[in-house]
C-alpha positions, -999 to +999 in steps of 0.1 A: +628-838+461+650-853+433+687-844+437+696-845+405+677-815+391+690-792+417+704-764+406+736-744+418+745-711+421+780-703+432+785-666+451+812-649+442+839-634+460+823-603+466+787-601+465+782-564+460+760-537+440+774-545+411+774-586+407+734-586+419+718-585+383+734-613+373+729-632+406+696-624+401+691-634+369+706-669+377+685-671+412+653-663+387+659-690+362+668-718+392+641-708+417+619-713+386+628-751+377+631-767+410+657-772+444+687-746+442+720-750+460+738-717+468+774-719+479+787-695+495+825-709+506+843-685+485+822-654+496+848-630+513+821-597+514+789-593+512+760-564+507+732-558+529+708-561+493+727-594+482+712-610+520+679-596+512+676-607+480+687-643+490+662-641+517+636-630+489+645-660+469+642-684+497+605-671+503+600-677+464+615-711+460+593-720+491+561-708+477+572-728+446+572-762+468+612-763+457+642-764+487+662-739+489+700-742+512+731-716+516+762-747+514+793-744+530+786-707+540+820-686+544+830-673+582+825-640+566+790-648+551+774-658+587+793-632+599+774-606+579+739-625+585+750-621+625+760-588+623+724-574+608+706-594+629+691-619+601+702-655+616+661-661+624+660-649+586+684-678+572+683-704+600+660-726+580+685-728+548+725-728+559+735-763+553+774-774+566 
């Protein structure tokens, strides 16, 4: 897979109800043109739906032949994955 088209999405703060559209919307566009990059240093909270849909997006990129990796996830980011009892869910992806 070429590094250099891989695209990056950067979580914000708090990944809640109301920042998913446009997470979405950028997750859409990148999962559609090749290798994405989510970091996920600065995330302090996350929602149960943002983890889904990440997971969702992993399965999508993957059926599109394209690598898909959580960078630098935040304490508070594994934390939340622990917590719900996902880590099987996002082993694969967390990078660093």
């Amino acid at each position: 897979m070429v590094k250099a088209g891989k695209k990056t999405v950067a979580l914000p703060a708090i990944v809640d109800l109301d920042s998913l559209d446009g997470i979405r919307d950028g997750l859409i566009d990148a999962i559609e043109e090749g290798p994405v990059a989510i970091s996920g240093a600065g995330v302090e909270r996350i929602s149960t739906n943002a983890l889904f849909m990440l997971i969702s997006a992993a399965e999508t990129a993957r059926k599109n032949n394209f690598e898909f990796a959580i960078e630098k996830p935040s304490a508070a980011l594994t934390g939340a994955i622990e917590r719900l009892g996902l880590g099987s869910s996002f082993m694969g992806m967390m990078r660093g």
